[in-house]
Legacy VTK file of the C-alpha trace (Angstrom):
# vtk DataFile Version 3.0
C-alpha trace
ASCII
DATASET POLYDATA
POINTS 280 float
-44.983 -111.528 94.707
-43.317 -109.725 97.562
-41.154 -107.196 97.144
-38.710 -104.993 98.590
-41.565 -101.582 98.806
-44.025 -103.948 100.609
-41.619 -104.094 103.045
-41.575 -100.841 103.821
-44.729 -100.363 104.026
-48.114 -103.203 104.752
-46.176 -106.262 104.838
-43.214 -104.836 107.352
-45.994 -102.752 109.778
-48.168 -106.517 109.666
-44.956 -108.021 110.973
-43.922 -105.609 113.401
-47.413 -106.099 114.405
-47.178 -109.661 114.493
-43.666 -110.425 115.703
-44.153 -112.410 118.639
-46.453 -115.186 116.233
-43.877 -114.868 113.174
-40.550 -115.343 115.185
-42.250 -117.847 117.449
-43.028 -119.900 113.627
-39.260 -119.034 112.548
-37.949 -120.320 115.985
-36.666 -124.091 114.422
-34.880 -121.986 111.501
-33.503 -119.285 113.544
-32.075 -122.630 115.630
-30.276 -123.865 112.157
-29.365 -120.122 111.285
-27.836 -119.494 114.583
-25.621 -122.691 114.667
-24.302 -122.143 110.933
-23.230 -118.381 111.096
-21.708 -119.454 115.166
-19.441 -122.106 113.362
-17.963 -119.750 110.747
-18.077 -116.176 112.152
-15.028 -114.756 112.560
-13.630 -113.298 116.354
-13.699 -109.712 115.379
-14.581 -107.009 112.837
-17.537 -105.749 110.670
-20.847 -107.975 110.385
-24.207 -107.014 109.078
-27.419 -108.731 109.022
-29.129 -108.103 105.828
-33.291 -107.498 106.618
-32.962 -108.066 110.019
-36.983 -107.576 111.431
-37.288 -107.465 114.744
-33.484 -108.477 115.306
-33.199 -112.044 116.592
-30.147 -112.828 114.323
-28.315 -109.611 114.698
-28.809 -109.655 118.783
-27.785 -113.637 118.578
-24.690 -112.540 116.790
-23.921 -110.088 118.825
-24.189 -112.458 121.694
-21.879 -115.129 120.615
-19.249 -112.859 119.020
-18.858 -109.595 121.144
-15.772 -108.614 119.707
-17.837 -108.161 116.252
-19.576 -104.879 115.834
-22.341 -106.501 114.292
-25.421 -104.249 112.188
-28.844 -105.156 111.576
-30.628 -103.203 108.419
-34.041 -103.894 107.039
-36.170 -101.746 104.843
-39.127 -101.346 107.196
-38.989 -99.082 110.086
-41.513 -100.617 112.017
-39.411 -103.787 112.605
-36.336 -101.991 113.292
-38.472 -100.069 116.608
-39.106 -103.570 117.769
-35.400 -104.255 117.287
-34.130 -101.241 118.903
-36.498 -102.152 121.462
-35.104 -105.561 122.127
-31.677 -104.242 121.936
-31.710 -101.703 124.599
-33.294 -105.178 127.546
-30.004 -106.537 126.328
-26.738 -106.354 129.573
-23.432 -106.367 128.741
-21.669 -105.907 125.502
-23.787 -107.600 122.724
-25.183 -104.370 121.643
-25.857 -103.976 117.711
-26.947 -101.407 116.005
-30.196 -101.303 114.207
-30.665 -98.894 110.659
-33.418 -98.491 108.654
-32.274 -98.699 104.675
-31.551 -100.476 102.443
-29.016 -103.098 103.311
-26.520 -102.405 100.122
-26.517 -98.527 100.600
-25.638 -99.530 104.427
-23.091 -102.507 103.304
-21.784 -99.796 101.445
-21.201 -97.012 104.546
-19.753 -100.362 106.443
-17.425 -101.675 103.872
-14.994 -103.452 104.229
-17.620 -105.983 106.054
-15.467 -109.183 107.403
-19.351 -111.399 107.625
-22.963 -111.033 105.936
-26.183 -112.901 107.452
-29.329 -113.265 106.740
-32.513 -115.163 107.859
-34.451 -114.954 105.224
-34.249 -111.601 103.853
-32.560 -111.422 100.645
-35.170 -113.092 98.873
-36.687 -109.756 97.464
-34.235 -108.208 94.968
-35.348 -106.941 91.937
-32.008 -107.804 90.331
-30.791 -111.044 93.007
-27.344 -111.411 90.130
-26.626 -107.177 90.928
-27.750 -107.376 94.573
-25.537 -109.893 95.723
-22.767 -108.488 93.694
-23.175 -104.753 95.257
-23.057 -107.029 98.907
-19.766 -108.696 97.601
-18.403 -105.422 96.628
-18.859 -104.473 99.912
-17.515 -107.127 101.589
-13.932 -107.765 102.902
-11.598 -110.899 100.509
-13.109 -113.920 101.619
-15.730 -112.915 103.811
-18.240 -115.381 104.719
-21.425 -114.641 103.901
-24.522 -117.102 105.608
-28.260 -116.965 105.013
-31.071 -119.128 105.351
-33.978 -119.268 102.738
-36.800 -121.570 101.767
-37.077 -124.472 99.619
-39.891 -125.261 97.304
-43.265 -124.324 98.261
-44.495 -127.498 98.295
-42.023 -128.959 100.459
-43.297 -126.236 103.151
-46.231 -127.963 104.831
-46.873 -124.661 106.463
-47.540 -123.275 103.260
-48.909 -125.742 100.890
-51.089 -126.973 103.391
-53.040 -123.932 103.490
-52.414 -123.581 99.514
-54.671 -126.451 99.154
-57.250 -125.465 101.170
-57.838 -121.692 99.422
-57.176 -123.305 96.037
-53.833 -121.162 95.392
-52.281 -122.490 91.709
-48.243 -123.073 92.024
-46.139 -119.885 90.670
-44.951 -120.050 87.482
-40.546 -121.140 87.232
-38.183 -118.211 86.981
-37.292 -115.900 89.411
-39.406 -113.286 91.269
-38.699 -111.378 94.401
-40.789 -113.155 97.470
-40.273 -115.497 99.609
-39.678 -118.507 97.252
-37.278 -116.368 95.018
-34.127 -118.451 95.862
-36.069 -122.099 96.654
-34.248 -123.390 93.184
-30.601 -124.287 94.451
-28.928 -124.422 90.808
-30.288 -121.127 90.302
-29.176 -119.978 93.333
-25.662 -120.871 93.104
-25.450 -119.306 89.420
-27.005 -116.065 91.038
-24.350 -115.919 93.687
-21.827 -117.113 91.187
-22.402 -114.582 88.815
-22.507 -112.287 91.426
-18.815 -112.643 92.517
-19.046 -115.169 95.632
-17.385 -118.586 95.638
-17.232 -121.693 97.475
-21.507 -121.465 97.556
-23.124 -124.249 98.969
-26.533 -125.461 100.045
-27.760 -127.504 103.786
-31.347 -128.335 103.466
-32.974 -128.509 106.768
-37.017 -129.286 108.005
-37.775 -127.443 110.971
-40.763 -127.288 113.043
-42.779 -124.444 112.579
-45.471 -123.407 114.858
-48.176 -121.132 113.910
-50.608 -121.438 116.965
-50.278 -121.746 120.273
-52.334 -121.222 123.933
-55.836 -121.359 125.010
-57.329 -122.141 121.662
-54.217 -123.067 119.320
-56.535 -122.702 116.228
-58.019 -119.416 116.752
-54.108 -118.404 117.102
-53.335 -120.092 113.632
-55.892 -118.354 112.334
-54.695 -114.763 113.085
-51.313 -115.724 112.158
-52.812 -116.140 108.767
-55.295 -113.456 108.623
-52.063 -111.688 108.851
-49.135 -113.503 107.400
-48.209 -115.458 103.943
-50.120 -115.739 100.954
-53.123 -116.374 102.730
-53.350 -113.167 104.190
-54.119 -111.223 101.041
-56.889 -113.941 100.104
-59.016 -113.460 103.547
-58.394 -109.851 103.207
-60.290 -109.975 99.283
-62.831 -112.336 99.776
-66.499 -111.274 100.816
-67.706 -111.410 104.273
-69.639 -114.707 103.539
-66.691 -116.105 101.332
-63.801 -115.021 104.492
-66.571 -116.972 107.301
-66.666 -120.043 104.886
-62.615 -120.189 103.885
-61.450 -119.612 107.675
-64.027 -122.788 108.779
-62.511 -124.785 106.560
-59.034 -123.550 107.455
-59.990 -124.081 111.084
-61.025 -127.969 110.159
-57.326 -128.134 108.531
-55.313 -126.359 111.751
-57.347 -128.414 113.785
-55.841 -131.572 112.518
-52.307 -130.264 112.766
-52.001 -129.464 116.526
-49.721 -131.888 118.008
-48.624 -130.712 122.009
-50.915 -128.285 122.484
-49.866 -126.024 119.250
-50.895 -125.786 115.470
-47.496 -127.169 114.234
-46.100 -127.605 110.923
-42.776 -128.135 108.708
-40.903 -125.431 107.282
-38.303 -126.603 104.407
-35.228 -124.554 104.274
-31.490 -124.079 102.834
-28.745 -122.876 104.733
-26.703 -121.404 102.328
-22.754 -120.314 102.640
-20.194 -118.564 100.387
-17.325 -116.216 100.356
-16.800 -113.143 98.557
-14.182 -113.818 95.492
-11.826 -111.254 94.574
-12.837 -108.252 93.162
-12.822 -108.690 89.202
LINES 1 281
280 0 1 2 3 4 5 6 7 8 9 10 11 12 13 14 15 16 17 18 19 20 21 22 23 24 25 26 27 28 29 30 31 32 33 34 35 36 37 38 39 40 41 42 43 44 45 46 47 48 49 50 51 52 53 54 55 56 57 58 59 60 61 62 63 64 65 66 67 68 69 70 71 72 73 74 75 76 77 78 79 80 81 82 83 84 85 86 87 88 89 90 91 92 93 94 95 96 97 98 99 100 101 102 103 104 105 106 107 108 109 110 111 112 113 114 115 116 117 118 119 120 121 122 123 124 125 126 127 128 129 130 131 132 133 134 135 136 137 138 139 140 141 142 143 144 145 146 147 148 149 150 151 152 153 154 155 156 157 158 159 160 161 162 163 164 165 166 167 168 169 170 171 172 173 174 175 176 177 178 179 180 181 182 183 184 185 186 187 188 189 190 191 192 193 194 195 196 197 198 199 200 201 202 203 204 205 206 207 208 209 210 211 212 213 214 215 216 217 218 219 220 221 222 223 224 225 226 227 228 229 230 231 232 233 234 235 236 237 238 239 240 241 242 243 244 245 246 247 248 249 250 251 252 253 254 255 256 257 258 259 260 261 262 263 264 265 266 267 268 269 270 271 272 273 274 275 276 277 278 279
């Protein structure tokens, strides 16, 4: 389970660390993001992208709606460096701004916000039914709010895949913050009814998702590992002798998924929209 302190602490530094790999693998669903939020976003006022990382989403926002002033938040201040980073190689007028926080306290100091996105960060509430409702409290009549999240773990070859090979057991049903939290879509759609937004609905989408790349493709993969997902807290455990013998046989498994020059696999996602109802 991944929740929202790990972000500001290991799990955000890793992927500040890592950022190039990750949003390399989230390329083909920051492709199905980008083209959902671009058909719905309004001309002008108040967005904010809810866990934001390095800033892809906010900055692509930015870029197709400059009359927006457009926020990216996440909880780890590592990512948000990157971001602010990024922002300041960016010309013209598609300049967001980047805050560290948490992204209801900063909804909050926004409000009212006229369009919420996410790519995949709202996955790691404690409370998903009184997170999304503080977001809808904050958010203008009607505003659209967009985010993309995964579907079931085994429908994510990237995953699974590498699930089977360390001998990871499925998670129990129910929710828990992490990245799965929202992969049920009836349970979803209660959450965000419950929650005060209307009108949800649910895309599914299977986008390539590349996790090595270059000179040697599977030594890539590997590090991506050693340092992202589920299987990142397994090498980390496991005795020198048991880490040599699970990478080989992780190697054997990349090996067999490099197709153009580049470990490749399937990520399974929703794109999800709503709008905020009225107040009750």
């Amino acid at each position: 389970m991944t929740g929202a302190a790990d972000w500001s602490g290991r799990v955000g530094r890793a992927w500040a660390d890592e950022w190039r790999r990750t949003e390399r693998a989230f390329a083909g669903i920051a492709a199905a993001l980008d083209r959902a939020v671009a058909e719905i976003a309004p001309s002008s006022g108040r967005a904010l992208d809810i866990g934001c990382g390095v800033g892809s989403t906010t900055l692509a926002l930015a870029d197709a709606r400059p009359g927006m002033e457009v926020t990216g938040v996440d909880l780890a201040a590592a990512l948000i460096a990157v971001a602010r980073v990024r922002r300041a190689a960016v010309s013209g007028d598609a300049r967001p701004v980047f805050e560290v926080g948490d992204a209801v306290a900063v909804a909050s100091s926004l409000a009212p916000v006229d369009l919420m996105i996410s790519r995949h960060g709202v996955m790691f509430f404690d409370d998903p039914v009184a997170g999304f409702a503080a977001l809808r409290g904050a958010a203008a009549p009607g505003a659209p709010l967009v985010f993309s999240c995964f579907r079931a773990r085994v429908e994510n070859d990237w995953s699974h895949a590498v699930d089977r090979v360390l001998g990871v057991q499925p998670a129990g049903t129910g929710y828990a913050p992490g990245p799965y939290a929202l992969a049920d879509p009836a349970a979803t759609a209660d959450i965000l009814r419950r929650a005060g937004w209307v009108d949800a609905a649910a895309v599914p989408h299977d986008v390539p998702y590349v996790v090595g790349a270059g000179d040697d493709p599977v030594a890539d993969a590997l590090a991506f590992y050693r340092r992202i997902g589920s299987a990142a807290a397994i090498l980390a455990a496991a005795a020198s002798d048991e880490r040599a013998s699970l990478e080989a046989r992780l190697g054997e498994m990349l090996a067999t998924r490099i197709h153009g020059g580049a470990v490749t696999f399937s990520a399974a996602i929703w794109i999800w929209t709503a709008r905020a109802g009225e107040a009750a």
